[in-house]
C-alpha positions as CSV (number, residue, x, y, z in Angstrom):
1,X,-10.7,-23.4,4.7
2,X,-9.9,-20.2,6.4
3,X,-12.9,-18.3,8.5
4,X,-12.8,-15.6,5.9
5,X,-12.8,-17.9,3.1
6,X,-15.9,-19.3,4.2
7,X,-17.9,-16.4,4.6
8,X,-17.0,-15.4,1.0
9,X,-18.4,-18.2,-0.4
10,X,-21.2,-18.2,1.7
11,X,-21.9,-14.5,0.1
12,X,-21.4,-15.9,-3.4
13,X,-23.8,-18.9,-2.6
14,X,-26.6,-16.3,-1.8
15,X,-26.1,-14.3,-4.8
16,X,-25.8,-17.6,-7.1
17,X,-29.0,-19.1,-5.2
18,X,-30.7,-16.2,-3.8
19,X,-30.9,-18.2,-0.4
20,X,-28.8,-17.6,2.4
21,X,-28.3,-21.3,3.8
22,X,-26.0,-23.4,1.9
23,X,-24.8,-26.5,3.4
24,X,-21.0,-27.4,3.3
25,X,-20.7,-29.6,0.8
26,X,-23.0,-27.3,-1.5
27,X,-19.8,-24.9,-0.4
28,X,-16.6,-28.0,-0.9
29,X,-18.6,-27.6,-4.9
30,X,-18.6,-23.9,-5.1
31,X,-14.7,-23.8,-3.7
32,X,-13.8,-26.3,-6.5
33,X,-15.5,-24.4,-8.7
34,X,-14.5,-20.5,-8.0
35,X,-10.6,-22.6,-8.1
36,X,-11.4,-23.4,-11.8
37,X,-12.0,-20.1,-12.7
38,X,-9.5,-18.4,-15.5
39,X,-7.5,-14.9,-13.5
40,X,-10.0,-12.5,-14.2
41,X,-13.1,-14.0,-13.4
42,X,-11.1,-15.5,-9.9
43,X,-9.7,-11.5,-9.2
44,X,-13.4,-10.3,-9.8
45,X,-14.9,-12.7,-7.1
46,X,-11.9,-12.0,-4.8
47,X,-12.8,-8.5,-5.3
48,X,-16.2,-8.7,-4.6
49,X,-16.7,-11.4,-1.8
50,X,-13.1,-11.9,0.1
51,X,-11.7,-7.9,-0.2
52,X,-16.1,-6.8,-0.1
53,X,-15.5,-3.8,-2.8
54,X,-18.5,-2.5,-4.3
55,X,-19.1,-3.2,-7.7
56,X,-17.5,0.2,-8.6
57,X,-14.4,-0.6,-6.7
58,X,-14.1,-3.2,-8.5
59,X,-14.4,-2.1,-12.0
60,X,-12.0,0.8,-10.9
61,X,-9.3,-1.9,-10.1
62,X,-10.0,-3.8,-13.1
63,X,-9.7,-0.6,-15.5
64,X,-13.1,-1.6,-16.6
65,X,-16.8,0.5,-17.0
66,X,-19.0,-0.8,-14.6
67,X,-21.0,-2.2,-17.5
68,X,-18.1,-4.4,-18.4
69,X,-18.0,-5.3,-14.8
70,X,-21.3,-6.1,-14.3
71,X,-21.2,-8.2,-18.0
72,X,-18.2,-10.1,-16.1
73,X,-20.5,-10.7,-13.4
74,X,-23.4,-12.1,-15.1
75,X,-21.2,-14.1,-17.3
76,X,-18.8,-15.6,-14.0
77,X,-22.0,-16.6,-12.0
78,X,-23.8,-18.2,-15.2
79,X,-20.7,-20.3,-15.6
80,X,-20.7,-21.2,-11.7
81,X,-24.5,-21.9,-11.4
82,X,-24.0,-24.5,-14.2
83,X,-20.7,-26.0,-13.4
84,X,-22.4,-26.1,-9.5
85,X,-25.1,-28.1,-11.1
86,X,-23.3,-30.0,-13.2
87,X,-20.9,-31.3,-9.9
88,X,-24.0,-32.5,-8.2
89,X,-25.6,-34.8,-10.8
């Protein structure tokens, strides 16, 4: 996993967890996770956490409010919190 890889999902592990310490395997289950994710959810954390746009960056890009943005948002970490979970039971 490249440098900057790693540091993106170690900003998408604090917003997921509100903690800033993850350990790497709690990261290997995030990766697997963010990989599963359909094109638009995956562009919107690329946008966020690899390429560091601000939300409204991001919803520009997209062509989307930043309501819909943030509804995406909500909705994408929801689905990674419970599919995180779900890998380590």
């Amino acid at each position: 996993m490249k440098m900057e890889e790693l540091k993106a999902l170690r900003r998408l592990a604090a917003d997921l967890d509100g903690k800033g310490g993850v350990s790497a395997e709690q990261l290997a289950i995030l990766s697997r996770c963010v990989e599963r994710l359909n094109a638009t959810d995956g562009r919107l954390i690329r946008m966020r956490y690899v390429e560091r746009l601000s939300w409204r960056q991001v919803a520009k890009r997209m062509g989307y409010s930043e309501s819909r943005v943030y509804q995406l948002r909500r909705r994408v970490l929801r689905r990674l919190r419970a599919e995180k979970k779900a890998a380590r039971e």
